[in-house]
C-alpha positions as CSV (number, residue, x, y, z in Angstrom):
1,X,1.0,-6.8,17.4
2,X,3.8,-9.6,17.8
3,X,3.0,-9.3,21.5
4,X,-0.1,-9.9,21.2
5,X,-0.1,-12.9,18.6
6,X,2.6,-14.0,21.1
7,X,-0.2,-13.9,23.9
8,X,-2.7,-16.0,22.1
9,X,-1.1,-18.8,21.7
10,X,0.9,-18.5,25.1
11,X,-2.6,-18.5,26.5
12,X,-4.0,-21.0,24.2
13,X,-1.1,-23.2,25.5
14,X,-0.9,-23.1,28.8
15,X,-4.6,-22.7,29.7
16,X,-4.6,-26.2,27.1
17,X,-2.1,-27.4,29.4
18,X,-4.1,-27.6,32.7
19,X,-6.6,-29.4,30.7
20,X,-4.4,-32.1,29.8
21,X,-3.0,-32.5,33.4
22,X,-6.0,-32.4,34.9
23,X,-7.1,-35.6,32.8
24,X,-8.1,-38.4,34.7
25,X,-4.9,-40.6,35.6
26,X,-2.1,-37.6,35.3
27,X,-2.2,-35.4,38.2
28,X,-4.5,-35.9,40.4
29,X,-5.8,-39.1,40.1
30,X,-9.4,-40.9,38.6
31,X,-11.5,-37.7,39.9
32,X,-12.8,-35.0,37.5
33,X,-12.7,-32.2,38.7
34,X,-13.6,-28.8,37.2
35,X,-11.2,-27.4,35.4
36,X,-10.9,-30.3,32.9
37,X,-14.0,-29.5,31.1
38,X,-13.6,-25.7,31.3
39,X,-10.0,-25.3,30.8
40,X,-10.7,-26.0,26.6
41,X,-13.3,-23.3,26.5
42,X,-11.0,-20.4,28.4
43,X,-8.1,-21.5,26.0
44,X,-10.0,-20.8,23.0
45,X,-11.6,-17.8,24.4
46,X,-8.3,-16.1,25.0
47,X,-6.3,-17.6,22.5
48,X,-9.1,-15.3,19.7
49,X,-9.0,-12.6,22.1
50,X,-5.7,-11.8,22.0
51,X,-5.5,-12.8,18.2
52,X,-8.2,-9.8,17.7
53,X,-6.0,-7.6,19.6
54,X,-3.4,-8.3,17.4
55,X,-5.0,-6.9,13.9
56,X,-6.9,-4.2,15.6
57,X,-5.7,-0.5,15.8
58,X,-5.3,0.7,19.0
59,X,-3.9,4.4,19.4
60,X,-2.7,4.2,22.5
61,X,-0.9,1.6,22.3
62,X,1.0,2.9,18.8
63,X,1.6,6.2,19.6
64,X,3.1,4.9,23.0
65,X,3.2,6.9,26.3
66,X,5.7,7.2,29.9
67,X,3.4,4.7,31.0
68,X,4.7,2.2,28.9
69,X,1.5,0.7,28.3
70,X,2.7,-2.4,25.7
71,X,4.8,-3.7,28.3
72,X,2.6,-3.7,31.5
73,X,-0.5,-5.2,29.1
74,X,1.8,-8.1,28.4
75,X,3.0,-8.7,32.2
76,X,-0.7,-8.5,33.2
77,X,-1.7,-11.1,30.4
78,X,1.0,-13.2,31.2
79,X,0.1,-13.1,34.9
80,X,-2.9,-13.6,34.9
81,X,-2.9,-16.6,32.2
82,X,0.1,-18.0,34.8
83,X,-2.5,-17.5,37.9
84,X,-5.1,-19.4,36.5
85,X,-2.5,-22.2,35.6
86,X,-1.3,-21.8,39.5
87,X,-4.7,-21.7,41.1
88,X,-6.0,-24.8,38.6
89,X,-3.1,-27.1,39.8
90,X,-3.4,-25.7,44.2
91,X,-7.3,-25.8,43.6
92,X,-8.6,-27.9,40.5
93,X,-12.3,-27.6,41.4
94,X,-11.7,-23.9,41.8
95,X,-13.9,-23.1,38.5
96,X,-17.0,-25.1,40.3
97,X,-19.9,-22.9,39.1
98,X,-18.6,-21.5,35.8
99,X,-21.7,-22.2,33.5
100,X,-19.6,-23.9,30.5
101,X,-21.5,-27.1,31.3
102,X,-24.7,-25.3,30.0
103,X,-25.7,-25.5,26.0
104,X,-26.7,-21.9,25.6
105,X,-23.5,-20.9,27.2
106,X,-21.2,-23.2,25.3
107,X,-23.3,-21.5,22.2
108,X,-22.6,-18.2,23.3
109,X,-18.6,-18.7,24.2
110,X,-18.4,-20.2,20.4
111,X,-20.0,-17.6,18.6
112,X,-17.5,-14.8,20.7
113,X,-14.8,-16.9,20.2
114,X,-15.3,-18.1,16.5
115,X,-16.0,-14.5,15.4
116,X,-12.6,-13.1,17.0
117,X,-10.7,-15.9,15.7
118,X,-11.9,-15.4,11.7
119,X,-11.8,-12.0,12.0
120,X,-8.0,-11.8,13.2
121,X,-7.7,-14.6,10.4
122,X,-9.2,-12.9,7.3
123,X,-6.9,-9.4,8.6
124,X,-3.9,-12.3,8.2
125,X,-5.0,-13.2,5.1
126,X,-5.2,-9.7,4.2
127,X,-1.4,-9.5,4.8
128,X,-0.8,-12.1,3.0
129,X,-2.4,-10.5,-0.1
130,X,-0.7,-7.5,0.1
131,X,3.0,-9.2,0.5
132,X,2.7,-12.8,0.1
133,X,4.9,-13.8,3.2
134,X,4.4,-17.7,4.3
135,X,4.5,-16.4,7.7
136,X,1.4,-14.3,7.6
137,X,-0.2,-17.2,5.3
138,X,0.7,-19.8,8.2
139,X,-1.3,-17.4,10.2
140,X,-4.3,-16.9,9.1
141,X,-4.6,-20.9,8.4
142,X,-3.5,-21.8,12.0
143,X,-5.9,-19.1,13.7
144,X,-8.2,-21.1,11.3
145,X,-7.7,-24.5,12.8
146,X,-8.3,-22.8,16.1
147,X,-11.9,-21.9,14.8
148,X,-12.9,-25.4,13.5
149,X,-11.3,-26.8,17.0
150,X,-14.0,-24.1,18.9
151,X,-16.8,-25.6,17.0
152,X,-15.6,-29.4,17.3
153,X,-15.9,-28.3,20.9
154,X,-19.2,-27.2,21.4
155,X,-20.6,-29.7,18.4
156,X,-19.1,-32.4,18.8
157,X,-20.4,-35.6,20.3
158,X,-18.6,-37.4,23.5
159,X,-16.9,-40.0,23.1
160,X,-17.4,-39.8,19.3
161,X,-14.2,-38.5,17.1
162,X,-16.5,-35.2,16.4
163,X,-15.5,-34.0,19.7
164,X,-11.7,-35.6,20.2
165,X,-11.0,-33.8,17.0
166,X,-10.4,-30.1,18.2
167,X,-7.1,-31.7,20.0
168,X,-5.7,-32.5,16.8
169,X,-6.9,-29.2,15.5
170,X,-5.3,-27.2,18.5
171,X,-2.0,-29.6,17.2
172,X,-2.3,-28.1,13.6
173,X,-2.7,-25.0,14.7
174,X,0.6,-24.6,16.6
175,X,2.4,-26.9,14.2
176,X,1.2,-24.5,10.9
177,X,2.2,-21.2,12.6
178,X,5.4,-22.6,13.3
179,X,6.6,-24.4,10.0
180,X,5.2,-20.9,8.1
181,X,7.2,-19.1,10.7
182,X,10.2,-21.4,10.7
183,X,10.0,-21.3,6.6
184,X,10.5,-17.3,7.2
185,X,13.1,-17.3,9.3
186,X,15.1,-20.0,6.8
187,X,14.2,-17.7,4.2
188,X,15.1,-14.6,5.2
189,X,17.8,-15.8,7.6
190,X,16.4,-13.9,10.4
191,X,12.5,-12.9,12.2
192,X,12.4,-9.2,11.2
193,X,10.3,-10.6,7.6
194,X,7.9,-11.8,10.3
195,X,7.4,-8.6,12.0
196,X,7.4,-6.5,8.5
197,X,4.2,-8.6,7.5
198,X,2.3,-8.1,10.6
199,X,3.0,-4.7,10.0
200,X,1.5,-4.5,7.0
201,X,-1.7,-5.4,8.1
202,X,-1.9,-2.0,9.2
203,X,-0.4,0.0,6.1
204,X,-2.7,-1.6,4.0
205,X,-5.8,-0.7,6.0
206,X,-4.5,2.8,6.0
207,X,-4.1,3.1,2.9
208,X,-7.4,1.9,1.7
209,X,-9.2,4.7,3.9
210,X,-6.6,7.4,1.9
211,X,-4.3,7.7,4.5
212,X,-0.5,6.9,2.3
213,X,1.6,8.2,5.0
214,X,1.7,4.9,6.8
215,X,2.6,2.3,3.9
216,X,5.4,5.9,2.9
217,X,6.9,4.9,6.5
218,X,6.8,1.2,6.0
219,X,8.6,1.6,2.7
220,X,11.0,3.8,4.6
221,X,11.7,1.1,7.2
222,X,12.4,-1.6,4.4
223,X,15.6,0.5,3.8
224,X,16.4,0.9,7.4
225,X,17.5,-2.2,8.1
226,X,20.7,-0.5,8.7
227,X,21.9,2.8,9.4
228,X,23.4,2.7,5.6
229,X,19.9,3.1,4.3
230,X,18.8,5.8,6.7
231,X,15.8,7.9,4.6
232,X,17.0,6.6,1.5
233,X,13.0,6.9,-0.5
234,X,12.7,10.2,1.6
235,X,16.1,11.5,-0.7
236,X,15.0,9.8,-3.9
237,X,11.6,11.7,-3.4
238,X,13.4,15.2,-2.9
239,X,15.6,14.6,-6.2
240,X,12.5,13.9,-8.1
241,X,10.6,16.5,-7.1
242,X,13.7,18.6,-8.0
243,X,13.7,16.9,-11.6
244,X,10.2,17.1,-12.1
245,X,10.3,21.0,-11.4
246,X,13.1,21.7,-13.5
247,X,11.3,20.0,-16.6
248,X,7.7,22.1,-16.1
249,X,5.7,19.4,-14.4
250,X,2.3,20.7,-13.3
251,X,1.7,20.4,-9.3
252,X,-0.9,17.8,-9.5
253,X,1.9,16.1,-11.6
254,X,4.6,16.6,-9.3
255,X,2.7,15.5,-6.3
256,X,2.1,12.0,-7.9
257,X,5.4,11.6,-9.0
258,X,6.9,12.2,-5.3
259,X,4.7,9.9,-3.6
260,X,5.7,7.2,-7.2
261,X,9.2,7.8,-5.6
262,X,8.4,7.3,-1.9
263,X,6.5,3.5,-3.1
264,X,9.3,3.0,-5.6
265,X,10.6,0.1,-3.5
266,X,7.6,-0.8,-1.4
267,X,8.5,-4.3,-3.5
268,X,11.0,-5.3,-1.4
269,X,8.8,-5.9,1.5
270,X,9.6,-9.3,2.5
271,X,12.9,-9.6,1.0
272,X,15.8,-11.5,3.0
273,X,17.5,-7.9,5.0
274,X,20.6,-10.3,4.5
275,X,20.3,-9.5,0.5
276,X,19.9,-5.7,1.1
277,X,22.8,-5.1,3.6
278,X,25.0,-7.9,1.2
279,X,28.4,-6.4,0.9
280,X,29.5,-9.3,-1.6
281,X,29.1,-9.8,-5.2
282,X,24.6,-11.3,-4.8
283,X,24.5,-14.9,-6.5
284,X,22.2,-15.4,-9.4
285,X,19.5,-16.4,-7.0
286,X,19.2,-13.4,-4.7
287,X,19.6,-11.1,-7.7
288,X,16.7,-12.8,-9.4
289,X,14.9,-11.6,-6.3
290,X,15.6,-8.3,-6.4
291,X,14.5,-8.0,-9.5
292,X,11.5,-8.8,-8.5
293,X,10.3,-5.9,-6.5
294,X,9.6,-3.9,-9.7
295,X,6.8,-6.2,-10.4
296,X,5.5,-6.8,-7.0
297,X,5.2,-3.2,-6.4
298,X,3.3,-2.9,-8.9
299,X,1.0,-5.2,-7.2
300,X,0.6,-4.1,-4.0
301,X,0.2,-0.8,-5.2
302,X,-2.9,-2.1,-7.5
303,X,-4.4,-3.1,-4.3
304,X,-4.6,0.3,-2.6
305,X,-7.1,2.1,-4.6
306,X,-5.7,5.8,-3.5
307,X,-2.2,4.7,-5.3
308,X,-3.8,2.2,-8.3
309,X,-2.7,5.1,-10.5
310,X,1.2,4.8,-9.7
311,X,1.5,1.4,-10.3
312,X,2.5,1.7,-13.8
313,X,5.5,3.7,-12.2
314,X,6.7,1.6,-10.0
315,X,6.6,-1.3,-12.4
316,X,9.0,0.7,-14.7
317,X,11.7,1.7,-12.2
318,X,14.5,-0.1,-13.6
319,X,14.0,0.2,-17.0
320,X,17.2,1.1,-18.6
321,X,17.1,3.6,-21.4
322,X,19.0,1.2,-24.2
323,X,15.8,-1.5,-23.4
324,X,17.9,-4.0,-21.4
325,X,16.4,-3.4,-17.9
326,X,13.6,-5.3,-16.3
327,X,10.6,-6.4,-15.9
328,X,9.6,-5.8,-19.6
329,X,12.7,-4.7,-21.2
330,X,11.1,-1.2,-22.3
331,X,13.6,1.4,-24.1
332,X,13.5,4.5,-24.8
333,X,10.1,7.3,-24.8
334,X,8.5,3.6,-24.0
335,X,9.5,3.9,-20.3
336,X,7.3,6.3,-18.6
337,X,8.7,9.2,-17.7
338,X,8.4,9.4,-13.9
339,X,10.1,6.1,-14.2
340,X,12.5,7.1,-16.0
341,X,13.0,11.0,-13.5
342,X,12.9,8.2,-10.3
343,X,15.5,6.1,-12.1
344,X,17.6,9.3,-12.4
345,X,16.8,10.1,-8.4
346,X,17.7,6.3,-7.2
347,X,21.2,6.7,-9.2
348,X,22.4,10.1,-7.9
349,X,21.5,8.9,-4.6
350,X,22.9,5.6,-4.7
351,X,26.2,7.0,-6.4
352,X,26.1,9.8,-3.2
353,X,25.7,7.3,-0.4
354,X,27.9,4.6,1.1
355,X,27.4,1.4,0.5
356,X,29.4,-1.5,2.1
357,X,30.9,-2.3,-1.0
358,X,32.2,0.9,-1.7
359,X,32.6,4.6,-0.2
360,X,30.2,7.5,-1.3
361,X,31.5,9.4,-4.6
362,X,31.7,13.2,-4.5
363,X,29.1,15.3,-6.4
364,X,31.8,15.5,-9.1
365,X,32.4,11.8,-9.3
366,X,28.6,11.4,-9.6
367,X,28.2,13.7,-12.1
368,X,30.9,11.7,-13.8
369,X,29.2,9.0,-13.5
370,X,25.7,9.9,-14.5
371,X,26.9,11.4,-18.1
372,X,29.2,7.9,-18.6
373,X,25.8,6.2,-18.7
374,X,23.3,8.4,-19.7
375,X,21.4,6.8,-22.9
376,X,22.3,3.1,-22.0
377,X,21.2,3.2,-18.7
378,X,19.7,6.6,-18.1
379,X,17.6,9.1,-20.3
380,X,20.3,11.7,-21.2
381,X,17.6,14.5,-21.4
382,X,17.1,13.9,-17.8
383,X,20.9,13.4,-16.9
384,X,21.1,16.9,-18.3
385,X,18.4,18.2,-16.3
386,X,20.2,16.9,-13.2
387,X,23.5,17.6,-14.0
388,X,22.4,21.3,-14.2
389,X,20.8,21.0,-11.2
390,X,24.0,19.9,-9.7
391,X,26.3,22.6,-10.9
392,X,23.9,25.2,-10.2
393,X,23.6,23.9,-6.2
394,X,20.2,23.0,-6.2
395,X,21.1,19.2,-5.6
396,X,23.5,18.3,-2.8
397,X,24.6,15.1,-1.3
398,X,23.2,14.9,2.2
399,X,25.6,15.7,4.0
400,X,28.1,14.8,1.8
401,X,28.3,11.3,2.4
402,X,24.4,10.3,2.4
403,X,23.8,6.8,3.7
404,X,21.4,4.5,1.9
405,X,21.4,1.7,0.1
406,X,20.0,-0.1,-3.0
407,X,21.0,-3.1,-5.1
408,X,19.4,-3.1,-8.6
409,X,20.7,-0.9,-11.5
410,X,24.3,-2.1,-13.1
411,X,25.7,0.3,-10.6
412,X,24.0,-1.5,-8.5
413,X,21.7,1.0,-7.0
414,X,18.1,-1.1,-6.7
């Protein structure tokens, strides 16, 4: 999907580009030749082609193949946009012919190209719904310029400003995607945020046609930013489950509260990686935004209507037993109680896995733990419930030393 967004406005660029060389006085001298007044329609043309590609689901192309299909589209595209750059600048009247001088086709090329371009944006906007990432927000509005340029285009008067305008709005385009997408990178101190969101354009669609496994992964890959947080929501899920069965829950009941623990940090799409894999002490600031992912899984979740119903769950996470936990400072029976089992899960697991601020405890050392702060932090009817589970083997770290990672609870185990 980057590939493609990549390939629009490559080819919006360069196809752009042999318009503006081939303007009177630049390259070639007073003469107008053909590819200055057709050059402005292609680059459009491709630019929402390619911007359509990017929000659309293609199977092939995600479940991959030996022929390595990803790869050889983008060397085609990117030959093929570099021919027609070669062959305008050896040949400039090479396009005599093409029929963009006629109204009814510069009608037709804007309708096609207009319709690509605000449907890739609205799927942007979409995103940016879901997670509320500048970058997918600078997106949507630059792929917006682009369709205001296509009808200042065909529209427009010449000379009149109506039709100089779409240079400007090609300018704001490129100049909107890259502040949104420079803002990301400052933010989050590297591109991956970037490539998260886009990814998310997908989970979300999935999910709204019932199909959870695909945000379950992209929760998953949040915590993967290393090989510390390998299957971490996977483990959480298995200890809840566990916990639920040990306490009588029925199977409908069981099944919602796995997939509560699989989302439980969908919230921290979009956070800084940099804040997750943080072996320091976190300053005030990037604390404060963990401690947001509570609440903004609760959000996203609201906007999947197969998962509406576990919002409530996420939200209540890191509610700590004694009432001083967050977002709402619930105590007690008021926490709900597969927020209060998935609190149980995160703990065990965080206490079980390495972290790179300290080593993974042994299942003794967890239980340890556990009973030290069962009824401030944890329920203690469901620290008993795990400790049994512990003594009696039905829990084990994975593999001893489990590797995952987390950042919110006092133990710090998000």
């Amino acid at each position: 999907r980057i590939m493609f967004l990549a390939l629009s406005f490559f080819t919006l660029g360069m196809l752009f580009a042999v318009h503006g060389l081939a303007t009177p006085g630049v390259v070639f001298g007073n003469e107008q030749y053909a590819i200055l007044g057709r050059s402005p329609w292609m680059s459009t043309l491709g630019a929402g082609f390619f911007a359509a590609l990017s929000v659309t689901s293609i199977p092939l192309l995600q479940n991959g193949s030996r022929l390595r299909i990803p790869q050889v589209l983008f060397v085609s595209a990117v030959t093929l946009v570099t021919f027609y750059f070669g062959m305008s600048m050896l040949s400039p009247n090479w396009l005599t012919g093409f029929p963009t001088e006629a109204e009814w086709f510069q009608h037709t090329l804007t309708t096609i190209t207009v319709a690509l371009l605000v449907f890739a944006a609205w799927r942007y906007y979409q995103s940016y719904q879901f997670a509320r990432l500048p970058g997918q927000l600078a997106v949507a509005v630059g792929l917006g310029f682009l369709a205001e340029a296509q009808l200042s285009l065909d529209f427009g008067t010449f000379p009149q400003y109506s039709w100089w305008e779409y240079h400007g709005l090609f300018l704001a385009a490129f100049t909107t995607v890259l502040l949104g997408w420079g803002w990301e990178v400052m933010r989050a101190k590297d591109g991956s945020a970037i490539a998260e969101g886009i990814s998310m354009r997908d989970a979300l669609s999935q999910m709204n046609r019932g199909r959870p496994t695909n945000l379950v992964a992209l929760a998953d890959q949040i915590e993967n930013h290393d090989l510390e947080t390998f299957r971490h929501v996977d483990r959480v899920a298995a200890f809840s489950y566990a916990i639920g069965r040990e306490l009588g829950l029925s199977a409908s009941h069981l099944r919602e509260l796995v997939l509560a623990a699989q989302m439980h940090d969908v919230g921290k799409i979009g956070l800084p990686p940099y804040i997750l894999t943080k072996s320091e002490r976190l300053t005030t600031d990037e604390w404060d935004q963990i401690k947001q992912h509570p609440r903004k899984g609760e959000e996203i979740l609201n906007r999947v209507k197969v998962l509406s119903g576990l919002a409530f769950i996420i939200r209540g996470h890191h509610e700590r037993y004694e009432g001083t936990g967050y977002p709402d400072g619930l105590r007690g029976e008021g926490i709900p109680i597969e927020s209060r089992i998935i609190a149980v899960a995160d703990t065990f697991d965080a206490l079980t896995s390495h972290r790179p601020y300290r080593p993974a405890m042994t299942l003794g050392q967890a239980r340890t733990e556990l009973e030290r702060v069962a009824g401030t932090q944890l329920d203690p009817g469901l620290v008993t419930v795990i400790v049994k589970l512990i003594d009696n083997g039905a829990l084990a770290a994975h593999g001893g030393h489990p590797e995952t990672k987390d950042h919110d609870h006092t133990l710090r185990t998000a």
